[in-house]
C-alpha positions as CSV (number, residue, x, y, z in Angstrom):
1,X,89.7,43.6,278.1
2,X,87.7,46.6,278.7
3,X,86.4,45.5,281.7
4,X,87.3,43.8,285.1
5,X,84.8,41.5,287.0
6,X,85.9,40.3,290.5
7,X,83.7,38.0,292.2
8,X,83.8,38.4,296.4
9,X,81.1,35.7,297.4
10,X,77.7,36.6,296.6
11,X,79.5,40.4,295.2
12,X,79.9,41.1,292.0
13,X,82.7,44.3,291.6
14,X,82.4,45.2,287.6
15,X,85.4,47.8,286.6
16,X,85.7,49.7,283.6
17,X,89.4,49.7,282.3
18,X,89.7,52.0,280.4
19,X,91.5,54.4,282.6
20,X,94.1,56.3,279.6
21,X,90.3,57.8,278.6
22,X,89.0,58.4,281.7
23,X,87.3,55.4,281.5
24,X,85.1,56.7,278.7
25,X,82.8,54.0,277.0
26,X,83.4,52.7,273.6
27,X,80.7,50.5,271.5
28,X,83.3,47.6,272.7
29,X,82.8,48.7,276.5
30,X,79.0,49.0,276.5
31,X,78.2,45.5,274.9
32,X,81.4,44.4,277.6
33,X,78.7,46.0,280.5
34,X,76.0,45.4,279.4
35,X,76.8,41.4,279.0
36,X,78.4,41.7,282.2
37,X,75.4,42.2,284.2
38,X,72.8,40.4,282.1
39,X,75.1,37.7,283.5
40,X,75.0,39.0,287.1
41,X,71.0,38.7,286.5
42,X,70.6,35.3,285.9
43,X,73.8,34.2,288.0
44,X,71.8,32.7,291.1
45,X,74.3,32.9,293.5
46,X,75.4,36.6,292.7
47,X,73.1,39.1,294.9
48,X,74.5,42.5,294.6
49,X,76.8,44.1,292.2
50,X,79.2,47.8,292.4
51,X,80.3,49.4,289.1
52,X,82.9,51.4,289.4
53,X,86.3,52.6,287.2
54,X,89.8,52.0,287.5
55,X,92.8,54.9,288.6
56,X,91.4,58.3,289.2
57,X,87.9,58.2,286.9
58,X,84.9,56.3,287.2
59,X,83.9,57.2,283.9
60,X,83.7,60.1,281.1
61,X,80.9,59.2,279.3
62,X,80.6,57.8,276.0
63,X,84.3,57.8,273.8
64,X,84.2,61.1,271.9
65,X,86.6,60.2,269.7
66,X,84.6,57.0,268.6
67,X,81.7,59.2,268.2
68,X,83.5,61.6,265.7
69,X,83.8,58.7,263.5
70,X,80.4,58.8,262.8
71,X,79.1,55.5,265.3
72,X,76.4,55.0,262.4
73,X,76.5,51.7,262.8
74,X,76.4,51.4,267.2
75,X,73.5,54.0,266.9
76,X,71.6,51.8,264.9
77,X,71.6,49.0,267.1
78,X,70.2,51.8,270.3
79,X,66.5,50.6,270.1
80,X,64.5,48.8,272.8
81,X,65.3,45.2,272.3
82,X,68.6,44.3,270.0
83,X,67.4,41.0,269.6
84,X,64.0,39.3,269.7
85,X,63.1,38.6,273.8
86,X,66.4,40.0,274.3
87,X,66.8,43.0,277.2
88,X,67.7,46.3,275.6
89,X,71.1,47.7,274.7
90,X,72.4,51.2,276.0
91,X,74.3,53.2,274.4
92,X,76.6,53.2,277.5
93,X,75.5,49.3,278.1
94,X,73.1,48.6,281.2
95,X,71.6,51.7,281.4
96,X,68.1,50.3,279.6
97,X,68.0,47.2,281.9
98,X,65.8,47.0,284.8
99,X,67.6,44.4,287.0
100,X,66.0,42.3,290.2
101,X,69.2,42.7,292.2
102,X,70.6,45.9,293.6
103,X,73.7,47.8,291.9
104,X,76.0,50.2,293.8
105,X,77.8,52.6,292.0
106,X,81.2,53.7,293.4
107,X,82.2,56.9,292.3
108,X,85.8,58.1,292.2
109,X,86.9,61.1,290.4
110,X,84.5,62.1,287.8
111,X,81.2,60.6,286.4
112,X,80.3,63.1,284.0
113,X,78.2,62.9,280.8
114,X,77.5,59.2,280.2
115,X,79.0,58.1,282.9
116,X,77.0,60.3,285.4
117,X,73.9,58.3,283.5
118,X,75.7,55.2,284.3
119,X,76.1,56.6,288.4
120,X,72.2,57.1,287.8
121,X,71.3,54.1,287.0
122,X,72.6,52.4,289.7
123,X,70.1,51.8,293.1
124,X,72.7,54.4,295.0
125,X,76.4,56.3,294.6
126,X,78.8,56.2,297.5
127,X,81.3,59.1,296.0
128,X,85.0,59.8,297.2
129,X,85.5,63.0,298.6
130,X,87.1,64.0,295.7
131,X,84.8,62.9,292.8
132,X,82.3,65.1,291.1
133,X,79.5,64.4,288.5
134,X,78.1,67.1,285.6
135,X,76.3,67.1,282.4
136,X,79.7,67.9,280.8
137,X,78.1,66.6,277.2
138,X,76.6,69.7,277.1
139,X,79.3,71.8,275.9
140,X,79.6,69.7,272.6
141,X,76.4,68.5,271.3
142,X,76.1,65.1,272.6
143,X,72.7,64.9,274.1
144,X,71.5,62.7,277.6
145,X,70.4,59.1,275.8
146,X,71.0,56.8,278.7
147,X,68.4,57.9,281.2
148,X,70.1,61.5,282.6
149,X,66.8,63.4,281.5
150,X,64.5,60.6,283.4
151,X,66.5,59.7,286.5
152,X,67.7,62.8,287.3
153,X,64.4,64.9,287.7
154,X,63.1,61.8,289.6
155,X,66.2,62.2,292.2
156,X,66.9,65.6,292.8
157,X,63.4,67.1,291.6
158,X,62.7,68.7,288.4
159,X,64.1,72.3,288.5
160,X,67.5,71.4,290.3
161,X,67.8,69.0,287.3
162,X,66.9,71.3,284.5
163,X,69.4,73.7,285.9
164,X,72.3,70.7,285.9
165,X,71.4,69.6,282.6
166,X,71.3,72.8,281.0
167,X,74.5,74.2,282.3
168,X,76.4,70.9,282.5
169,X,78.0,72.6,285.5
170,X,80.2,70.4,287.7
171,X,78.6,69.2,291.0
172,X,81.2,67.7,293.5
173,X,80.8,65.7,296.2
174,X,79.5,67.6,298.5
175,X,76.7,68.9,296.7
176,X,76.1,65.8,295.3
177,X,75.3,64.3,299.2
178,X,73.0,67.7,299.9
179,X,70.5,67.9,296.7
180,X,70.5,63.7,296.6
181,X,72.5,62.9,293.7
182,X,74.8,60.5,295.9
183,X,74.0,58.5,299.6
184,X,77.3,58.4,301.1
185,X,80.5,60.4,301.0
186,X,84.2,58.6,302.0
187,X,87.5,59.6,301.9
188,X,89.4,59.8,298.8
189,X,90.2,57.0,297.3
190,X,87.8,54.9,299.5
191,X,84.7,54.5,297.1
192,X,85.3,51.1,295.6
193,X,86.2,49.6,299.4
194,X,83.3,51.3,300.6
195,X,81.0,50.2,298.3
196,X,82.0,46.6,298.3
197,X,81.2,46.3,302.2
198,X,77.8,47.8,302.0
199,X,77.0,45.0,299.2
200,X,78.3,42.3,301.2
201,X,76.2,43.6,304.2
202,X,73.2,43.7,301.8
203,X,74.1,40.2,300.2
204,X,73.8,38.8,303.9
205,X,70.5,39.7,304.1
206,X,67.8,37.7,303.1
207,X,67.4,38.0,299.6
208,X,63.2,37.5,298.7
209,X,62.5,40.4,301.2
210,X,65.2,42.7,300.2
211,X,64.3,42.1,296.4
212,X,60.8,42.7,297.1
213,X,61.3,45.7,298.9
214,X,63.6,47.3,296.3
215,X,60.9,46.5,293.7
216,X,58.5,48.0,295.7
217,X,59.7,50.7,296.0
218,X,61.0,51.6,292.5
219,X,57.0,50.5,290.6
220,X,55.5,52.9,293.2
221,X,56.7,56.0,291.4
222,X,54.2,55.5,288.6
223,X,51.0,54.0,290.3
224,X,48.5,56.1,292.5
225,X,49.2,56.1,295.9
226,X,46.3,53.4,296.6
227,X,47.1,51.1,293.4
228,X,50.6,51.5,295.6
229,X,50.2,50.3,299.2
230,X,47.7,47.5,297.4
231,X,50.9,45.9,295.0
232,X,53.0,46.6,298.2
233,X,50.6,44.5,300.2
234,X,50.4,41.9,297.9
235,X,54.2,42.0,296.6
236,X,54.5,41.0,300.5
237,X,53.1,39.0,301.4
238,X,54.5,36.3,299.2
239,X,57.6,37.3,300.8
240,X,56.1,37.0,304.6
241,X,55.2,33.5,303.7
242,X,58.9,32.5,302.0
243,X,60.6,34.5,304.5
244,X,59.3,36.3,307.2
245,X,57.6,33.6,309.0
246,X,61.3,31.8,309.8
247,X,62.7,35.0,310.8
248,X,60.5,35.3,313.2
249,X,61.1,32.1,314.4
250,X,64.6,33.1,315.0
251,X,63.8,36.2,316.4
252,X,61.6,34.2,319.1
253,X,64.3,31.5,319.8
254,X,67.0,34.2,320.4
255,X,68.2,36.2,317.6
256,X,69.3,40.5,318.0
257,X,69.4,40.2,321.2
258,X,72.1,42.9,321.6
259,X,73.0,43.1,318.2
260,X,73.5,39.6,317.4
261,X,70.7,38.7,314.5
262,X,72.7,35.3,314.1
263,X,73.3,33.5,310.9
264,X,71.8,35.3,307.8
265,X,70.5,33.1,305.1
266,X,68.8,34.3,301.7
C-alpha cells in the first residue's frame, strides 16, 4: 500500500509510503490520496486530518520515472471532475479538493516540486528543523499543475513567489517560517508528533464555529471587502445560534476560569 491512514479519535494521520522515492507520487499514490480524504470528508466523526511522509521525506513531487513513460493515460484523466458530480482529481491527488475540515501538513525533510504543492494545499505546515521546500521541477521541464502557481503568490505575495518558482531554489526551514511558507518550526524529526497534537487540540474544539471560521476566511480572498464582512456576518450567525449561545452558557456557569474552558464538545 502506498499509503498509511492511522485514526487517533477524531484525527486522521494520512502517510505517504513511499519512502525508497522520497515519497514521490505515482498515478497509484494520487488516486490512494485523493480517496483517502474524500473519505475523511464525509467521515462524520473525523475533524482534522495531517499529511505527512514516511523516513526522512515528506514528499518529492510527482514519480519522474512514471512520468518518462509517457503518463498519457493519468494525464488524461487531470480535468475538473473525473466522474459526473464527482470532486476533481489532482495530478498529485487532493490537491483540486476544497475540503470543510482542516488539513495539517507535517513536513519532514523535503517537499519539493509536487509535493511542496501538496504542503500548499494544506490549511498550514509545521516543518522540522531540518526540512526544506523548492520548486525543484524546474530544472527538468515538469511545470506547477497542482496549485504551486495559485497558492503560492497568495501566501508569500506575488514577487517572493515568482522568484521561488522561477529559480526552483531550495527554501529551508527557516526561511520558510520568515516569508510565510510554513507556521511552525520543531526540532528535527518532531513534525509528524507536532502536528498530530495541534489537530487534536483543534478537533476538541467545537466543530460548526471552527468550520465556519476557516470558511470564512478562505471565500474572503475573492469578494470585496464589504460583500466580505456581509457573508462573514451571515456565515455566523448560523453558527452563534448552533453554537455560541451554549458556550456562553458555560462560560456564565463557570467555564476558563483560570484556564479551565471544561469539557469541549463539537
Amino acid at each position: 500500500m502506498s499509503i498509511d491512514i492511522h485514526r487517533d479519535g477524531a484525527v486522521t494521520i494520512v502517510t505517504i509510503e513511499r519512502p525508497e522515492v522520497r515519497n514521490a507520487v505515482d498515478p497509484a499514490t494520487a488516486r490512494a490520496l485523493y480517496d483517502a480524504f474524500v473519505d475523511f470528508e464525509s467521515d462524520p466523526d473525523a475533524r482534522v486530518a495531517v499529511l505527512t511522509g514516511a523516513g526522512e521525506a515528506f514528499c518529492g513531487g510527482f514519480d519522474l520515472g512514471h512520468l518518462a513513460t509517457g503518463a498519457d493515460a493519468w494525464l488524461s484523466e487531470l480535468h475538473f471532475g473525473v466522474e459526473d458530480g464527482a470532486p476533481p482529481l489532482g495530478p498529485m491527488g487532493p490537491t483540486r479538493l476544497s475540503l470543510s475540515k482542516p488539513v495539517i501538513a507535517a513536513v519532514n525533510g523535503a517537499a519539493v516540486a509536487g509535493g511542496m504543492e501538496l504542503a500548499l494545499w494544506c490549511d498550514f505546515r509545521i516543518m522540522a528543523s531540518d526540512a526544506y521546500m523548492g520548486v525543484f521541477c524546474r530544472r527538468w521541464g515538469v511545470p506547477l499543475i497542482d496549485g504551486g502557481t495559485v497558492r503560492l503568490p497568495r501566501l508569500v505575495g506575488s514577487g517572493r513567489a515568482m522568484e521561488l518558482i522561477l529559480t526552483g531554489r531550495r527554501v529551508d526551514a527557516d526561511e520558510c517560517a520568515r516569508i510565510g511558507l510554513c507556521e511552525r518550526i520543531v526540532d528535527k524529526g518532531d513534525a509528524r508528533r507536532a502536528a498530530a497534537e495541534i489537530a487534536r487540540e483543534l478537533a476538541a474544539f467545537p466543530q460548526a464555529c471552527l468550520r465556519a471560521d476557516r470558511r470564512s476566511a478562505i471565500d474572503q480572498a475573492g469578494l470585496e471587502s464589504g460583500r466580505a464582512l456581509e457573508e462573514e456576518f451571515w456565515n455566523s450567525l448560523r453558527v452563534i445560534k448552533a453554537e455560541g449561545i451554549a458556550g456562553a452558557q458555560r462560560f456564565a456557569a463557570g467555564a476558563g476560569r483560570h484556564g479551565d474552558f471544561g469539557e469541549r464538545k463539537g
